[in-house]
DSSP file (Angstrom, degrees, kcal/mol; ACC not computed):
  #  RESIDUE AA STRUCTURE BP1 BP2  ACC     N-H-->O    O-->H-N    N-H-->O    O-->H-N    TCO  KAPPA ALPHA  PHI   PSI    X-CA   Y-CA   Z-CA
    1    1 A X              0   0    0      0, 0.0     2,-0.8     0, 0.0     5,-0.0   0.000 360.0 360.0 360.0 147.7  -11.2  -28.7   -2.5
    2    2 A X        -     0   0    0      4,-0.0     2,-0.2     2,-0.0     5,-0.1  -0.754 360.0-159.6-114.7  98.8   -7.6  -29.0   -4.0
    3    3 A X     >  -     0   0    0     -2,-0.8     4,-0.8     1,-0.1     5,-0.3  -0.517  37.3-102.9 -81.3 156.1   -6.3  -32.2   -5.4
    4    4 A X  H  > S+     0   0    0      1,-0.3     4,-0.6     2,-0.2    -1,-0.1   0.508 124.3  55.7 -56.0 -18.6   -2.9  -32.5   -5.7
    5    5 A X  H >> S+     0   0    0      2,-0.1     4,-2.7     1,-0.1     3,-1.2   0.899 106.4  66.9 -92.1 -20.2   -2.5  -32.0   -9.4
    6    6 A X  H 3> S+     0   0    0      1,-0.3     4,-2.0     2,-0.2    -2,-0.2   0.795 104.3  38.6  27.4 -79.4   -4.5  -28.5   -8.2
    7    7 A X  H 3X S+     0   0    0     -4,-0.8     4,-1.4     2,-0.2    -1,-0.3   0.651 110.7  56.7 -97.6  -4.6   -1.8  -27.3   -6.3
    8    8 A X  H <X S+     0   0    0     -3,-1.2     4,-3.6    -4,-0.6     5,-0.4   0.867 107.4  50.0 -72.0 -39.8    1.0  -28.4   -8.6
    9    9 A X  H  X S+     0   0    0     -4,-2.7     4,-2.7     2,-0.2     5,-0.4   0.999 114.0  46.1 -43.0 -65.4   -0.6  -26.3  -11.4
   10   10 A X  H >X S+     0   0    0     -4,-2.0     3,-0.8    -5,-0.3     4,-0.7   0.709 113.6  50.7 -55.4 -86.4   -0.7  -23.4   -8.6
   11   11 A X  H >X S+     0   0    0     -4,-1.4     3,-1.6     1,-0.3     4,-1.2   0.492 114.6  46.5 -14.9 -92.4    3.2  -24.4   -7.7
   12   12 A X  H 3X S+     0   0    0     -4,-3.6     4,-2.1     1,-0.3    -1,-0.3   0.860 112.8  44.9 -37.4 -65.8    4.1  -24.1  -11.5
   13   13 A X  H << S+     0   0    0     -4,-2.7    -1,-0.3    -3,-0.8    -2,-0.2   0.901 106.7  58.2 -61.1 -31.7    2.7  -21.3  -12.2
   14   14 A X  H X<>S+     0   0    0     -3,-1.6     3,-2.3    -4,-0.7     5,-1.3   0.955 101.7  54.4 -37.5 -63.6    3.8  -19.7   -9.4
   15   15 A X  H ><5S+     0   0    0     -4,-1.2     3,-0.6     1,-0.3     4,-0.2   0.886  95.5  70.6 -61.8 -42.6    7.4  -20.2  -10.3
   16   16 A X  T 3<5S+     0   0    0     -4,-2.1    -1,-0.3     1,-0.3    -2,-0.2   0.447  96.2  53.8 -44.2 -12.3    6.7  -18.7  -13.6
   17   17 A X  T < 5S-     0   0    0     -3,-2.3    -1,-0.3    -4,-0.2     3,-0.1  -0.353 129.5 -92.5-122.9  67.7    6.4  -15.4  -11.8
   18   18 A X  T < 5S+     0   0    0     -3,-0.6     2,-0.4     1,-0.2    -3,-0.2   0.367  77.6 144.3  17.8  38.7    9.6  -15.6  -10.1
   19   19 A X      < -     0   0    0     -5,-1.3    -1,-0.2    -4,-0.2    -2,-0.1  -0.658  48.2-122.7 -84.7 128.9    8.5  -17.2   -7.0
   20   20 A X     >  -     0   0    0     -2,-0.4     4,-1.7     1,-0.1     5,-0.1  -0.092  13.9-124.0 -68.8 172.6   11.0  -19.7   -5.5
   21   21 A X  H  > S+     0   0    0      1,-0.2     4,-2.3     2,-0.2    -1,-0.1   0.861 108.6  66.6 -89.4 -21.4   10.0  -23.0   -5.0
   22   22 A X  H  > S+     0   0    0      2,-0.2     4,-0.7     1,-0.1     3,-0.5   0.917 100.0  51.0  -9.2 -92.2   11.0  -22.6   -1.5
   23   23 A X  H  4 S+     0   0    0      1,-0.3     4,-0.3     2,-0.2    -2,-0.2   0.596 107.0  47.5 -38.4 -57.3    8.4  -20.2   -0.9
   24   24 A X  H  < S+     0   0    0     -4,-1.7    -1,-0.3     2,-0.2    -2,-0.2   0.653 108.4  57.6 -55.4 -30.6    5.7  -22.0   -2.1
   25   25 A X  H  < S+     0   0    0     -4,-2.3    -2,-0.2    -3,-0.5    -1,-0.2   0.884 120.5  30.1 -63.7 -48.8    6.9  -25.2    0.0
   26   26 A X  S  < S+     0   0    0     -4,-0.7    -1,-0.2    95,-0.0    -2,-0.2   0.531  84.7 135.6-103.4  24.6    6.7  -23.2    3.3
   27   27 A X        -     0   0    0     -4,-0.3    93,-0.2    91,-0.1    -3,-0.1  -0.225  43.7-148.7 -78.3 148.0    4.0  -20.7    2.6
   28   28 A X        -     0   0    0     91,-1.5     2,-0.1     2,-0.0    -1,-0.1   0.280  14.7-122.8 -90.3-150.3    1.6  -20.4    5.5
   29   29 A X        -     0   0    0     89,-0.2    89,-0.3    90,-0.1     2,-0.3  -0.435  26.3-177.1-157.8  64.0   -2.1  -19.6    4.7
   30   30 A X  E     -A  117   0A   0     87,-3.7    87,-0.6    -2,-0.1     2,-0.3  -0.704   7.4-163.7-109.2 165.7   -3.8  -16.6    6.3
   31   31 A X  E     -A  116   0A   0     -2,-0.3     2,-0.2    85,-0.2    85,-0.2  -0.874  10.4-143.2-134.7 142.6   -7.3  -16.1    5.6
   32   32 A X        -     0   0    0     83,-1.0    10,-0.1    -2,-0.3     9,-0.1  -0.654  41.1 -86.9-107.8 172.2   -9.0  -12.3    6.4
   33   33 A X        -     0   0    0     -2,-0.2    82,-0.3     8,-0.1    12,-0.2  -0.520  53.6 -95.9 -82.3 150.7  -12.8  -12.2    7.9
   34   34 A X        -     0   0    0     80,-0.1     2,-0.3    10,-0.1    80,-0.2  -0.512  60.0-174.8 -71.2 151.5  -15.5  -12.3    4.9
   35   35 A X  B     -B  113   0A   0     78,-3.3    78,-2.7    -2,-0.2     5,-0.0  -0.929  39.5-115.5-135.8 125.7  -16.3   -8.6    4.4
   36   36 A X  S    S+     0   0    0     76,-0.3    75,-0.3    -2,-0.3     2,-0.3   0.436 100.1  52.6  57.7 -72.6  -18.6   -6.2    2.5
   37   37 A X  S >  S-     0   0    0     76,-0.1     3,-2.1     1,-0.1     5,-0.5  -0.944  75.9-137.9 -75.3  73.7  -15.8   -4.7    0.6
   38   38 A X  T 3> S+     0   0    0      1,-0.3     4,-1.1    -2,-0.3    65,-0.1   0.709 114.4  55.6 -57.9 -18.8  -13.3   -6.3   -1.3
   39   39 A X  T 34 S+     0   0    0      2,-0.2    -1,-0.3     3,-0.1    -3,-0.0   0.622 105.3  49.2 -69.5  -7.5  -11.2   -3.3    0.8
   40   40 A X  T X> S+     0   0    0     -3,-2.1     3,-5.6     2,-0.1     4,-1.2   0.821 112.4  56.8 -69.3 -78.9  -12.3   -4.5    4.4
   41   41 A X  H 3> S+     0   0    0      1,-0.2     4,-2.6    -4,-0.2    74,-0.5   0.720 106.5  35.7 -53.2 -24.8  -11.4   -7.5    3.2
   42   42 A X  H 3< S+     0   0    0     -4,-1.1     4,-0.3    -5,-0.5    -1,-0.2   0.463 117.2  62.0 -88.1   5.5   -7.8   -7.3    2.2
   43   43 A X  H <> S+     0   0    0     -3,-5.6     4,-3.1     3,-0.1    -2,-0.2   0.733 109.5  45.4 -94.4 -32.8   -7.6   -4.6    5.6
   44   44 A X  H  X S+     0   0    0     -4,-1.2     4,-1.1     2,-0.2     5,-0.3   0.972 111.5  41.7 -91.7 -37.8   -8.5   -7.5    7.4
   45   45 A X  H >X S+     0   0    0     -4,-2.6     3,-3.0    -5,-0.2     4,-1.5   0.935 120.2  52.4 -42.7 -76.3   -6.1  -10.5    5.8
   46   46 A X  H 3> S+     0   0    0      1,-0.4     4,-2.8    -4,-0.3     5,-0.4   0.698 117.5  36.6 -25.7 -75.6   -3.4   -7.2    6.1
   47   47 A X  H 3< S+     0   0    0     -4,-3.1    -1,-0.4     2,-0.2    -2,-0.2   0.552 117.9  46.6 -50.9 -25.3   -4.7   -7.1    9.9
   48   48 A X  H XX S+     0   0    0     -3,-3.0     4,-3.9    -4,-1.1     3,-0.7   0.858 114.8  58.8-112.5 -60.7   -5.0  -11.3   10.3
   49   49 A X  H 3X S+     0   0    0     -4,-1.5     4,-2.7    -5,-0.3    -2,-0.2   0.873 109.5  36.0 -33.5 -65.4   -1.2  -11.0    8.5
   50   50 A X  H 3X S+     0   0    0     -4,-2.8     4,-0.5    -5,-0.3    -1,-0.2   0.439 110.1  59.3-100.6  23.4    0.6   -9.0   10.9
   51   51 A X  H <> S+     0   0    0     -3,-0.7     4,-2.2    -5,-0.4     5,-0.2   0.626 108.9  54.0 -81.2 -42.6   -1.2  -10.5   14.0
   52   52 A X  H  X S+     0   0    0     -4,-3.9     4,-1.3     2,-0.2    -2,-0.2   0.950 114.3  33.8 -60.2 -53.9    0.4  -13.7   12.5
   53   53 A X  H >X S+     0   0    0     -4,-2.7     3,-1.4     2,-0.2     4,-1.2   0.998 109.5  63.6 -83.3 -45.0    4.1  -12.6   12.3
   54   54 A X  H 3X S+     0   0    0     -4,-0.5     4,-1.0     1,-0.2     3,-0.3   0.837 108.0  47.1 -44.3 -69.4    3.9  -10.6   15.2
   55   55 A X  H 3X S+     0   0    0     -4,-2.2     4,-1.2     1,-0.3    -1,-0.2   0.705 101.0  58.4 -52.6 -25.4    3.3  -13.8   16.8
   56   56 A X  H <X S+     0   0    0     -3,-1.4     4,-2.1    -4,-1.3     3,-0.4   0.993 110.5  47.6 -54.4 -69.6    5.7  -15.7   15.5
   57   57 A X  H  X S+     0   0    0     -4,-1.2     4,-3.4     2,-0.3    -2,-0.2   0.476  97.2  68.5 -40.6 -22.0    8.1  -13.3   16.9
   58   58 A X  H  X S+     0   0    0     -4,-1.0     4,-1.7     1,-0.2    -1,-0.2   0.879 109.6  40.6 -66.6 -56.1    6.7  -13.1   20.2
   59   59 A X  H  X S+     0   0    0     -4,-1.2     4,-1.7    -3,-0.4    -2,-0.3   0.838 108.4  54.4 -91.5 -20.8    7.7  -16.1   20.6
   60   60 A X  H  X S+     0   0    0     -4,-2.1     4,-2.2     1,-0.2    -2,-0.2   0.977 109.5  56.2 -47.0 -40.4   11.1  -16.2   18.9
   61   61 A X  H  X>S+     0   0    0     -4,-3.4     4,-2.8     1,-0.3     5,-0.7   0.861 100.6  52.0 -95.9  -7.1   11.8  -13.7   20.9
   62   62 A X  H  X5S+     0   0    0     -4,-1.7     4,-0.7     2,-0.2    -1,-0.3   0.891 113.6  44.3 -65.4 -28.3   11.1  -15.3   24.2
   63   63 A X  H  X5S+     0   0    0     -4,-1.7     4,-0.9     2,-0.2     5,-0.2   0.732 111.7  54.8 -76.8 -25.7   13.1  -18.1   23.5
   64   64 A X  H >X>S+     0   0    0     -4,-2.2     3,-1.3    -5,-0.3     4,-1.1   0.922 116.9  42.7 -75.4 -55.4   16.0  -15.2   22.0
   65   65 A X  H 3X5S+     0   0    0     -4,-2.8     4,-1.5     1,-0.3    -2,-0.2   0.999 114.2  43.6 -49.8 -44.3   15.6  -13.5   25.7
   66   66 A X  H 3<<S+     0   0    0     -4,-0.7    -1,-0.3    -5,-0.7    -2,-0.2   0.978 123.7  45.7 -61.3 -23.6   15.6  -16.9   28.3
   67   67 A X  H <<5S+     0   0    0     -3,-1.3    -1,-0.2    -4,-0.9    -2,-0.2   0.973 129.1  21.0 -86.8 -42.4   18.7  -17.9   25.7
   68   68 A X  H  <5S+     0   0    0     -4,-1.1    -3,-0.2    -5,-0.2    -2,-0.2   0.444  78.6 137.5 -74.3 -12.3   20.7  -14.2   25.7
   69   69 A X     << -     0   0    0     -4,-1.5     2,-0.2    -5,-0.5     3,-0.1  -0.144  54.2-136.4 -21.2 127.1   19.5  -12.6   28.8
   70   70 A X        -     0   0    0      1,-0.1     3,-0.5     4,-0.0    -1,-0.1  -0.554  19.2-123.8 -44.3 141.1   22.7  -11.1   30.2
   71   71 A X  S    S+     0   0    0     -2,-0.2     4,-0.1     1,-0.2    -1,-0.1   0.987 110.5  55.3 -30.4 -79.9   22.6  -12.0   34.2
   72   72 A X  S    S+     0   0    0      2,-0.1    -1,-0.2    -3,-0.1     2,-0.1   0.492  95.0  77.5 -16.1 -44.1   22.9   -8.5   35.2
   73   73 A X  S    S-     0   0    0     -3,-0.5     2,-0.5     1,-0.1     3,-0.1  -0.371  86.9-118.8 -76.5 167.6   19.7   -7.5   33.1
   74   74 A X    >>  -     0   0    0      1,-0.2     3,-4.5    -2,-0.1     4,-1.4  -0.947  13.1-126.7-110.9 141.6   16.1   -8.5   34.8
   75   75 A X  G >4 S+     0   0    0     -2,-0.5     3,-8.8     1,-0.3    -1,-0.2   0.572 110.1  53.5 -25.8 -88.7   13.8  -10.8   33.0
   76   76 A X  G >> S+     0   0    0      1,-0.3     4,-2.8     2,-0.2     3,-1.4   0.256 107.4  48.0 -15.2 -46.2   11.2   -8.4   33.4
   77   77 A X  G <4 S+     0   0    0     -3,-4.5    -1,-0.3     1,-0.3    -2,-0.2   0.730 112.4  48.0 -86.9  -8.8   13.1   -5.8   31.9
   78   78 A X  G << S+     0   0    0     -3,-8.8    -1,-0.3    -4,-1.4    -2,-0.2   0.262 105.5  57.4-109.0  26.4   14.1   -7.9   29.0
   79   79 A X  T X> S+     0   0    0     -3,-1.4     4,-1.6    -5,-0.2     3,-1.5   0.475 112.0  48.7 -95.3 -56.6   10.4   -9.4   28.2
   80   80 A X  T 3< S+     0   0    0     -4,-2.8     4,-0.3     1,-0.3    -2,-0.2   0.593 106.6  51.6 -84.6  20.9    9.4   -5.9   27.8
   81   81 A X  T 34 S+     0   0    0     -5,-0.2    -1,-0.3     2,-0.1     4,-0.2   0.730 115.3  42.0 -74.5 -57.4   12.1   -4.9   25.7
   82   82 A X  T <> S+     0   0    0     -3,-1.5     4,-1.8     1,-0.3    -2,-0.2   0.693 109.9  60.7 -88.4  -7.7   11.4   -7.5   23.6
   83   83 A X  H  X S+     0   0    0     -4,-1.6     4,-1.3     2,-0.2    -1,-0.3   0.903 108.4  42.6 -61.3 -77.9    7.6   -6.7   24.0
   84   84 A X  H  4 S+     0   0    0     -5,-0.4    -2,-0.2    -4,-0.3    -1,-0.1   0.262 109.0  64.8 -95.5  18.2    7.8   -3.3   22.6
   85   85 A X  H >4 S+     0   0    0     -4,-0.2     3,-0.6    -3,-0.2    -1,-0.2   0.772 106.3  38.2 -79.9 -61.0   10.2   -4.8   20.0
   86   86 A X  H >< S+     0   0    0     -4,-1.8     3,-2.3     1,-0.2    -2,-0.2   0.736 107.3  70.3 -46.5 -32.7    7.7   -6.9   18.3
   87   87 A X  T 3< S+     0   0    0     -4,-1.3    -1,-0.2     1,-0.3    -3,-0.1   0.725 105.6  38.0 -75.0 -38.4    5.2   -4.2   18.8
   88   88 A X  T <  S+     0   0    0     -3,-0.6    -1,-0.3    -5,-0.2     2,-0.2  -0.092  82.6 124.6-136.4  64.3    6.8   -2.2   16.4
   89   89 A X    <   -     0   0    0     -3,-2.3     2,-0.6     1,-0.0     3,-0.1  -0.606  61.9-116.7 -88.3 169.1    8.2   -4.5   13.3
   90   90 A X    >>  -     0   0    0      1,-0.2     3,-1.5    -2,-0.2     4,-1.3  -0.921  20.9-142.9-107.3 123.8    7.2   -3.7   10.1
   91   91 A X  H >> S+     0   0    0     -2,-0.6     4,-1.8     1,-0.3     3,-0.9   0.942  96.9  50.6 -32.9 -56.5    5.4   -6.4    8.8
   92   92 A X  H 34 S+     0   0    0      1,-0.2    -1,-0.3     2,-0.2    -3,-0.0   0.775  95.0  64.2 -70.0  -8.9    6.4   -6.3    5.8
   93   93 A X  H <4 S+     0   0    0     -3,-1.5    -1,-0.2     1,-0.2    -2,-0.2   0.953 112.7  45.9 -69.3 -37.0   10.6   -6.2    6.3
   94   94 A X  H << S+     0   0    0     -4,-1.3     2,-0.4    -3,-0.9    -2,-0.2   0.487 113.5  41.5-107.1  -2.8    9.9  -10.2    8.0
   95   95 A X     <  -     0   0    0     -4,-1.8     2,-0.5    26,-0.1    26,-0.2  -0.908  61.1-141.0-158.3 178.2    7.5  -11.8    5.4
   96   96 A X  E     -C  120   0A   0     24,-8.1    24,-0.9    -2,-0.4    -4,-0.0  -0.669  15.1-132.8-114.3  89.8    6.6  -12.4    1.9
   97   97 A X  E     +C  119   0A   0     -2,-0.5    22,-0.2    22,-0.2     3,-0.1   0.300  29.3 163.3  10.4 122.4    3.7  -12.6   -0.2
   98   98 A X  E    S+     0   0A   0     20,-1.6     2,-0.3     1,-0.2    21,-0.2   0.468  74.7  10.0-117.6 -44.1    3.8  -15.8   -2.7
   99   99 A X  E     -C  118   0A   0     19,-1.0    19,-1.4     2,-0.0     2,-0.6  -0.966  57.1-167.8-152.4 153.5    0.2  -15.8   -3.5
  100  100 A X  E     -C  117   0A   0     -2,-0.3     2,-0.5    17,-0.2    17,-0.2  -0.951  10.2-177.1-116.7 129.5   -3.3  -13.3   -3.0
  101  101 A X  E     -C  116   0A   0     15,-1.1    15,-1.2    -2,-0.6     2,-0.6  -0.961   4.2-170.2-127.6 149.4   -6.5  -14.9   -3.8
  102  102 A X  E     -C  115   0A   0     -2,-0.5     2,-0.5    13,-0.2    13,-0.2  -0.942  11.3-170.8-126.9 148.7   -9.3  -12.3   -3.4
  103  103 A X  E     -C  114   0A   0     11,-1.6    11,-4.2    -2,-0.6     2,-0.2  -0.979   9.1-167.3-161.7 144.0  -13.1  -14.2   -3.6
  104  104 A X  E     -C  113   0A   0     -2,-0.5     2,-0.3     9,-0.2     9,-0.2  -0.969   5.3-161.3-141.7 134.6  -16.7  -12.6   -3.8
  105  105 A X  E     -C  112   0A   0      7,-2.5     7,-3.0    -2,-0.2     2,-0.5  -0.865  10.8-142.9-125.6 152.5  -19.5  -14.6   -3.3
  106  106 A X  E     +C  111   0A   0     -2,-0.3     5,-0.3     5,-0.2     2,-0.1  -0.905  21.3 175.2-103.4  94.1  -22.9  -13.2   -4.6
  107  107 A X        -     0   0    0      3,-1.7     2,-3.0    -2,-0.5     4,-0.1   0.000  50.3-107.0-106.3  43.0  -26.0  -14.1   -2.1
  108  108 A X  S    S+     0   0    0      1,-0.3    -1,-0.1    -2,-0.1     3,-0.1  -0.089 111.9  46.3 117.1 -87.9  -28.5  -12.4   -3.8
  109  109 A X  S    S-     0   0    0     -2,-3.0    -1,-0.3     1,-0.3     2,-0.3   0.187 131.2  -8.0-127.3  -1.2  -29.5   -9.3   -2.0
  110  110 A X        -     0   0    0      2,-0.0    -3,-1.7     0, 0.0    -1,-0.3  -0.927  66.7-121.2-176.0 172.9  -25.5   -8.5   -1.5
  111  111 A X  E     - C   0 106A   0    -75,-0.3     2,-0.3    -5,-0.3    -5,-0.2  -0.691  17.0-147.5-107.3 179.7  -22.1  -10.0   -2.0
  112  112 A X  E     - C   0 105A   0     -7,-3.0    -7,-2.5    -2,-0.3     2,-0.3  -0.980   4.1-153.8-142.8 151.7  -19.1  -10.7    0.3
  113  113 A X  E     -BC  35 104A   0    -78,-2.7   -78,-3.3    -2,-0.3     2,-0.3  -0.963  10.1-179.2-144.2 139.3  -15.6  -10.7   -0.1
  114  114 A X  E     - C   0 103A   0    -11,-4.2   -11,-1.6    -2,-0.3     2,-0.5  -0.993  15.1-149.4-135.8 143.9  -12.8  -12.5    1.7
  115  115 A X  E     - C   0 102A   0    -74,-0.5   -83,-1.0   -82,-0.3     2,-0.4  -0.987  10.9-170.6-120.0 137.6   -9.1  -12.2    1.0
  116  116 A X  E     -AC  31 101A   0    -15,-1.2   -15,-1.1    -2,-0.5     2,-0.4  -0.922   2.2-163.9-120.5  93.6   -6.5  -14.8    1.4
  117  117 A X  E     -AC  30 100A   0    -87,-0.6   -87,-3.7    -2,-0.4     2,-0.5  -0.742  13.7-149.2-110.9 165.4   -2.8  -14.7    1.2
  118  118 A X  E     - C   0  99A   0    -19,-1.4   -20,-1.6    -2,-0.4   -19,-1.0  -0.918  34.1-170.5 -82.5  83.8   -0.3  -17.2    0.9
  119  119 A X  E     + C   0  97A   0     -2,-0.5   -91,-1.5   -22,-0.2     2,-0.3  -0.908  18.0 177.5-125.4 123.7    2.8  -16.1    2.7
  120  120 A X  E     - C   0  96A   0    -24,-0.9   -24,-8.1    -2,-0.5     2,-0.5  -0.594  26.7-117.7-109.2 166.7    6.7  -16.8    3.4
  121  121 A X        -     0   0    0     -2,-0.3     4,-0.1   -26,-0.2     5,-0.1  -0.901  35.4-103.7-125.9 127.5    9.4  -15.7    5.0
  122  122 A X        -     0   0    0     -2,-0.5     4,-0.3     2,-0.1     3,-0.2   0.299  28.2-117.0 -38.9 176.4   12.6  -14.6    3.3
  123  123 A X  S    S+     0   0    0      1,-0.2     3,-0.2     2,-0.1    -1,-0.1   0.899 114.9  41.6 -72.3 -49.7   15.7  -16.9    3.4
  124  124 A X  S  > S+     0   0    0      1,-0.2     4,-0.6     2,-0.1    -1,-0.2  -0.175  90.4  92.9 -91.0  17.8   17.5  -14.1    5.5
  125  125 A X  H  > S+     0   0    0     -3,-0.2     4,-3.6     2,-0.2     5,-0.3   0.930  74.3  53.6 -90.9 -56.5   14.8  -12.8    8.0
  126  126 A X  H  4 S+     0   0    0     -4,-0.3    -1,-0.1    -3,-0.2    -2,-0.1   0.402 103.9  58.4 -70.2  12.3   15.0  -14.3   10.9
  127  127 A X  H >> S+     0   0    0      2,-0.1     4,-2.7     3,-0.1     3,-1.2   0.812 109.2  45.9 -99.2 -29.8   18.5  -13.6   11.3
  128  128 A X  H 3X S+     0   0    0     -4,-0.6     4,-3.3     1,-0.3     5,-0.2   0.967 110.3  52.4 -70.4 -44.8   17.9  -10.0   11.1
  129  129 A X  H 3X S+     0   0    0     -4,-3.6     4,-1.4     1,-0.2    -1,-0.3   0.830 109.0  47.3 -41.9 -20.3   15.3  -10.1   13.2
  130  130 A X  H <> S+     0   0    0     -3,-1.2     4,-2.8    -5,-0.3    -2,-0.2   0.910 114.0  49.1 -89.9 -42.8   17.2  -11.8   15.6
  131  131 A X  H  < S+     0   0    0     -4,-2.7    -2,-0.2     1,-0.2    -3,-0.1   0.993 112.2  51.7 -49.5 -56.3   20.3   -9.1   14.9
  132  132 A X  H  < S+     0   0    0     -4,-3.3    -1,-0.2    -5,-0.2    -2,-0.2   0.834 111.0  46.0 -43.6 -43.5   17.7   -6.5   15.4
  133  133 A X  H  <        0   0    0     -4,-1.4    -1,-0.2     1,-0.3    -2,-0.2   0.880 360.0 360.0 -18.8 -80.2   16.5   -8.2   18.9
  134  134 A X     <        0   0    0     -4,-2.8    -1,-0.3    -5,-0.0    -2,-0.2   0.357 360.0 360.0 -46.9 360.0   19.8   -8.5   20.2
C-alpha cells in the first residue's frame, strides 16, 4: 500500500530524471499478467499497453468520425477507415513511459514476475493523432 508521502517520494524522484510533473499527475497504471519470465512479463504489460491506447483511440476516433464525417462519405465506410487506423498505430508515437516497476515474487518451488508501467501521453499527441485520422 502507498501513503501519500510514498508517492511524493516516487513524484520527486521522478522529476529528477527529467520527467515532467505533468506526466506523473496523469500517468495511467497498466499492469501485465504475472508471468514465469521477467520477459513474458514485460511482453505482456507491452501487450496490456497497446491494448490500452489502442482503446483510447477507438474511441477518440468514433467521436472524430460522428463529429467530421463528410455527408457524402458512409458511416460504415468511415468506422472502418478509422478501424484499420487504430489497428495500425504505433504504440509508441501516442504514449509515454514515466515509470517501470518490474516485481518477482519467490514461492518456493518457483518465482513469478509481473511488470507494471506507469504511462502518459505527450502534450502534443492527440492532436497528431487526430491530424493523422483526419
Amino acid at each position: 500500500m502507498t501513503t501519500p508521502a510514498t508517492s511524493l517520494w516516487c513524484c520527486l524522484a521522478l522529476l529528477g530524471h527529467g520527467v515532467q510533473a505533468q506526466d506523473v499527475a496523469d500517468a495511467v497504471v497498466v499492469r501485465g499478467e504475472t508471468e514465469l519470465t521477467a520477459a513474458a512479463a514485460s511482453a505482456s504489460a507491452r501487450a496490456r499497453l497497446a491494448e490500452h491506447v489502442r482503446g483510447v483511440w477507438r474511441e477518440r476516433a468514433a467521436r472524430l468520425v460522428d463529429a467530421e464525417r463528410p455527408l457524402w462519405l458512409p458511416q460504415a465506410v468511415a468506422t472502418a477507415a478509422a478501424a484499420r487506423w487504430v489497428a495500425a498505430l504505433s504504440v509508441d508515437d501516442f504514449v509515454r513511459v514515466v515509470d517501470r516497476q518490474d516485481r518477482a515474487r519467490d514461492h518456493g518451488f518457483a518465482a513469478s514476475h509481473q511488470t507494471t508501467f506507469w504511462v502518459g501521453e505527450p502534450a502534443d499527441a492527440a492532436a497528431r493523432g487526430e491530424r493523422s485520422l483526419r
